[in-house]
C-alpha positions in Angstrom: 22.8 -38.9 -2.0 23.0 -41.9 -4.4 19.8 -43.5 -4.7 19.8 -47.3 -5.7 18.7 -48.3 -9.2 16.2 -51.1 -8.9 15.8 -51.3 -12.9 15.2 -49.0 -16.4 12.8 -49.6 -18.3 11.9 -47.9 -21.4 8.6 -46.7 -21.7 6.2 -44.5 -20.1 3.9 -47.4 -19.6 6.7 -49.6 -18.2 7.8 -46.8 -15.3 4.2 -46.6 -14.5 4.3 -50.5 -13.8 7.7 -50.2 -11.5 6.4 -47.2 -9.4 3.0 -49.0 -9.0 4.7 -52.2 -7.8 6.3 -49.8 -5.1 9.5 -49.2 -7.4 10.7 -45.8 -6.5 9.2 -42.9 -8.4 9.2 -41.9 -11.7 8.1 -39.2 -14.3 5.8 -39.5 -16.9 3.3 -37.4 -19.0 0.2 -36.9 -17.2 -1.9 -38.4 -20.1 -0.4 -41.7 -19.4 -1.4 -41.7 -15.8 -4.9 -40.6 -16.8 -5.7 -43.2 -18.8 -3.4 -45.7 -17.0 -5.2 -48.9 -15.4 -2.6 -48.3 -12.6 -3.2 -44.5 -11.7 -5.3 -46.0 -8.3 -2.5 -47.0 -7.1 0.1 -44.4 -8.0 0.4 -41.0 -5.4 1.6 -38.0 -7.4 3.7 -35.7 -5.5 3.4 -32.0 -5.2 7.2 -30.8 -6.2 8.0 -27.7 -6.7 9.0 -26.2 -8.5 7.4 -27.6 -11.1 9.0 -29.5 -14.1 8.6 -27.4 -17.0 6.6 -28.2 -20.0 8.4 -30.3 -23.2 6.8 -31.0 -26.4 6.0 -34.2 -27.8 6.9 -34.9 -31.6 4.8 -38.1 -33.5 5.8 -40.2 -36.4 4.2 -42.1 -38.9 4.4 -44.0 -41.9 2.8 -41.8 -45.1 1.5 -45.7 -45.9 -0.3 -45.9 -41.9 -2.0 -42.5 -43.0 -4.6 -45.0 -45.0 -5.8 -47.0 -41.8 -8.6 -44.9 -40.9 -8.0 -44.8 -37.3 -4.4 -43.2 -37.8 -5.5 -40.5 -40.3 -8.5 -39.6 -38.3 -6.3 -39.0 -35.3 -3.1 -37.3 -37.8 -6.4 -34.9 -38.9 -6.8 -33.2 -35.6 -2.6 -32.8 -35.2 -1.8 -28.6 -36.2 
């Protein structure tokens, strides 16, 4: 089966936008869609078996470490 490609987007924000405008589907981290203005209009779909868990790696400028916001939040990274 070849599906059609509608658009790519980069982003997990973006493919949350396409699938909520009736774009296909599309795979993002569940944090996104929790805190997504969107989610109410997204269904999530049971599939299984289930995608298995990645980690995430962050970056940041030593120099952003002096906003307060960005070092509070670097603080609780192990």
């Amino acid at each position: 089966m070849q599906p059609s490609i509608y658009a790519q987007v980069a982003g997990n924000e973006a493919i949350v936008s396409m699938v909520s405008l009736g774009f296909g589907i599309g795979v993002v981290p569940r944090i996104v869609l929790d805190n997504s203005p969107l989610a109410a209009n997204i269904r999530i779909l049971n599939i299984q078996p289930r995608l298995k868990a990645y980690e995430v790696g962050l970056f940041a400028l030593k120099k952003k470490l002096r906003n307060p916001v960005v070092n509070a939040f670097w603080s609780q990274l192990q």
